[in-house]
C-alpha positions in Angstrom: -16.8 -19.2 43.1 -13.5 -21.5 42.4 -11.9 -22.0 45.6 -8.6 -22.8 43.8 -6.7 -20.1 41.6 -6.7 -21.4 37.8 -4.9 -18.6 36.8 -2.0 -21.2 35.3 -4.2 -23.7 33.6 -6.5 -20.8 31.8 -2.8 -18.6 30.7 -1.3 -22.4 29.3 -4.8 -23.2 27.5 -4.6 -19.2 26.3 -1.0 -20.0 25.6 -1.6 -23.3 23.2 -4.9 -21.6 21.2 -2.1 -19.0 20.6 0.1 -21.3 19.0 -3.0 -22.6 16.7 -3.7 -19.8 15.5 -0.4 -19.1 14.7 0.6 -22.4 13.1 -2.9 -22.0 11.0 -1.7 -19.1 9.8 1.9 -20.6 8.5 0.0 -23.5 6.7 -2.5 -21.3 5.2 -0.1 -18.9 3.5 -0.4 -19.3 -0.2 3.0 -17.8 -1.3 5.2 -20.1 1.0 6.1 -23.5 1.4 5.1 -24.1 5.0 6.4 -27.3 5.1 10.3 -24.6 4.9 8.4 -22.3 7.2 7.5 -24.6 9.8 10.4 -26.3 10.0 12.7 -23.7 10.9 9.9 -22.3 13.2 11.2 -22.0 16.9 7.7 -21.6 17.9 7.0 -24.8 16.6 9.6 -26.5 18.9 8.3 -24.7 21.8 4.8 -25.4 21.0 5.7 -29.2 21.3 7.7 -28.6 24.5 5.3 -27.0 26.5 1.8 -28.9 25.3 3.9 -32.3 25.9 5.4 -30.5 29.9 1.2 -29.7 30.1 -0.3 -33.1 29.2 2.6 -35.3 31.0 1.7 -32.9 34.3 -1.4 -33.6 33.9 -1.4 -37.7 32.9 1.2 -38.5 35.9 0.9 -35.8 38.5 -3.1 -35.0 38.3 -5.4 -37.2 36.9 -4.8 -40.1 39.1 -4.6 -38.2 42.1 -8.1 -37.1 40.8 -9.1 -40.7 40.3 -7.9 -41.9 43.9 -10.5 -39.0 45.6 -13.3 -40.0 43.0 -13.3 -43.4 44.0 -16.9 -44.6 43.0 -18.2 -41.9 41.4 -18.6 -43.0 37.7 -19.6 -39.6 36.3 -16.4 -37.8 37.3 -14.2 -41.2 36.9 -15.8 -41.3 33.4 -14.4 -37.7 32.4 -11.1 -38.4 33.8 -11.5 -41.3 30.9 -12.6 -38.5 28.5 -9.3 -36.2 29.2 -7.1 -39.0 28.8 -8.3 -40.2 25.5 -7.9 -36.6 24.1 -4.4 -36.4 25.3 -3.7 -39.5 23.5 -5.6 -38.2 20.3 -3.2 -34.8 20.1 -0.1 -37.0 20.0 -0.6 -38.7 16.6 -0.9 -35.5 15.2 1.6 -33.6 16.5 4.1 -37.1 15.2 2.1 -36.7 11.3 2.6 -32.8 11.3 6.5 -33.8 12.2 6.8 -36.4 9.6 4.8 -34.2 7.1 7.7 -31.7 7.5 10.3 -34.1 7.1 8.5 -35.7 4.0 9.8 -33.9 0.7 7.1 -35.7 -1.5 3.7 -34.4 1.2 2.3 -31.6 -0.2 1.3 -28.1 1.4 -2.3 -29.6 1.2 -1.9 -32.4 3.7 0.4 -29.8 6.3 -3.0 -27.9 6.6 -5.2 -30.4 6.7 -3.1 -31.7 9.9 -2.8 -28.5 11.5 -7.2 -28.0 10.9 -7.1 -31.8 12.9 -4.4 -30.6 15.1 -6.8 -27.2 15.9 -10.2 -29.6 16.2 -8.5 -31.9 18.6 -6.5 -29.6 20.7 -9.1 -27.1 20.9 -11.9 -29.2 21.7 -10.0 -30.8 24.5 -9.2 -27.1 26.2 -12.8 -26.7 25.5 -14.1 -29.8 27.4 -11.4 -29.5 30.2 -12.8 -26.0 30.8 -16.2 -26.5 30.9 -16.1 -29.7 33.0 -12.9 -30.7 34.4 -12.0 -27.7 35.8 -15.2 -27.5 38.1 -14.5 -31.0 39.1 -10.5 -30.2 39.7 -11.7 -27.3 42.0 -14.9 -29.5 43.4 -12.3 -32.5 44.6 -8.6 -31.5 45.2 -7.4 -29.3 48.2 -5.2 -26.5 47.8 -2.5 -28.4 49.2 -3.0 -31.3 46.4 -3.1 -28.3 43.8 -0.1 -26.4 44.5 1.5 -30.3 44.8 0.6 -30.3 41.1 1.5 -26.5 40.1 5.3 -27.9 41.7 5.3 -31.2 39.3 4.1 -29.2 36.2 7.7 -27.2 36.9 9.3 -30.4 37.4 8.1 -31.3 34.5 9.0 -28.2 32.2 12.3 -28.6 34.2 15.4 -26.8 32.4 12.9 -25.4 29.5 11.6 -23.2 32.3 13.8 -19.5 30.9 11.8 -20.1 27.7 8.3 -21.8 28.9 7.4 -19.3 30.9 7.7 -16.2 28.6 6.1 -18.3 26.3 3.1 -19.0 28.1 2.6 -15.3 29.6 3.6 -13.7 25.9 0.3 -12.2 25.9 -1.6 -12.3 29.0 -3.4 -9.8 31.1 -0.9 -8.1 33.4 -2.7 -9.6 36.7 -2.1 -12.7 35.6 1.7 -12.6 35.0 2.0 -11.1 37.9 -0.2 -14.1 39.5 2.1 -16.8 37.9 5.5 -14.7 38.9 4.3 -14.4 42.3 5.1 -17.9 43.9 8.9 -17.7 42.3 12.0 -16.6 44.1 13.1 -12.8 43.9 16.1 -14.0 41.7 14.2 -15.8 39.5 11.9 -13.3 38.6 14.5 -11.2 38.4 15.9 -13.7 35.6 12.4 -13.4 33.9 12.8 -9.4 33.3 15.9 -9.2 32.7 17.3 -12.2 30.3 14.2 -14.9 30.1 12.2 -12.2 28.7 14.6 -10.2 26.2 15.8 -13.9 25.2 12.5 -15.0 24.2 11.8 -12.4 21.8 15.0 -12.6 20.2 14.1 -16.0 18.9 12.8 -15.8 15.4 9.0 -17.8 16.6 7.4 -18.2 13.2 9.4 -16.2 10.4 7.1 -15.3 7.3 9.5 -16.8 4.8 12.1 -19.4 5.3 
């Protein structure tokens, strides 16, 4: 049994497949442009947002605090490798999907051709980081050194925080919002009910026609 609570990294990972599913939908819709329906998407924004919050948390505040307690072990050294490169593999996309919208002469053909790549490379990595890294994360870090990194993931959301977080519980199982909600201030939460929430679902996330 996991000694450390991965409630947050399974309700992001949950949060991001989400967000593929949703942006396979927009480029697989025959009747619309979704290079237009993309573009205006303010899921789209948020997507980027909170997978580039995720990975940079990870990159600067995890992995090499990973790498300094796995100090000659080549096995676990060697996956740390393996999450790193398929960080670095999601970016590229992300920047061709972005200049794909902005590209008047790229056809709706290449948009979902990206977003299948995007899907394949994003989900794989969730994949592999669940399967192995997070047996490893909970086999090697205290729970000192994890709630060290649950505190630089919100640094690293930062001011983003009144949307990020309804976007990454917009969905989840009741226990587990109430698991992410539980380490934050009475008046935050509050904030979360009352305008965080409401706020979040008055943004128009992916609109069906632009």
């Amino acid at each position: 049994m996991s000694k450390l609570d991965m409630t947050s990294m399974y309700t992001f990972h949950d949060a991001l497949r989400r967000d593929l599913r949703h942006i396979a939908e927009v480029t697989a819709r025959p009747d619309d442009d979704p290079r237009r329906v993309l573009a205006t998407a303010a899921g789209w924004e948020l997507f980027k947002k909170a997978l580039h919050a995720h990975h940079t948390a990870e990159d600067e505040a995890l992995w090499p605090v990973m790498r300094e307690a796995l100090a000659g072990r080549p096995d676990g050294l060697a996956l740390l490798d393996a999450m790193e490169a398929e960080h670095a593999a999601v970016d590229p996309v992300i920047e061709a999907i972005d200049a794909a919208l902005a590209d008047r002469e790229s056809g709706p053909a290449r948009l979902g051709e990206l977003a299948d790549t995007l899907a394949t490379a994003l989900g794989g990595h969730l994949k592999h980081e669940e399967d192995e890294a997070l047996a490893l994360i909970d086999a090697t870090l205290s729970e000192a050194q994890w709630v060290e990194f649950g505190q630089a993931s919100g640094k690293y959301v930062g001011p983003d925080g009144p949307r990020v977080i309804p976007w990454m519980l917009d969905g989840a199982s009741e226990s587990a919002v109430a698991a992410m909600l539980a380490p934050l201030p009475e008046p935050v939460r509050a904030a979360y009910t009352n305008e965080w929430v409401p706020a979040y679902h008055a943004l128009d996330l992916w609109p069906a026609r632009a």
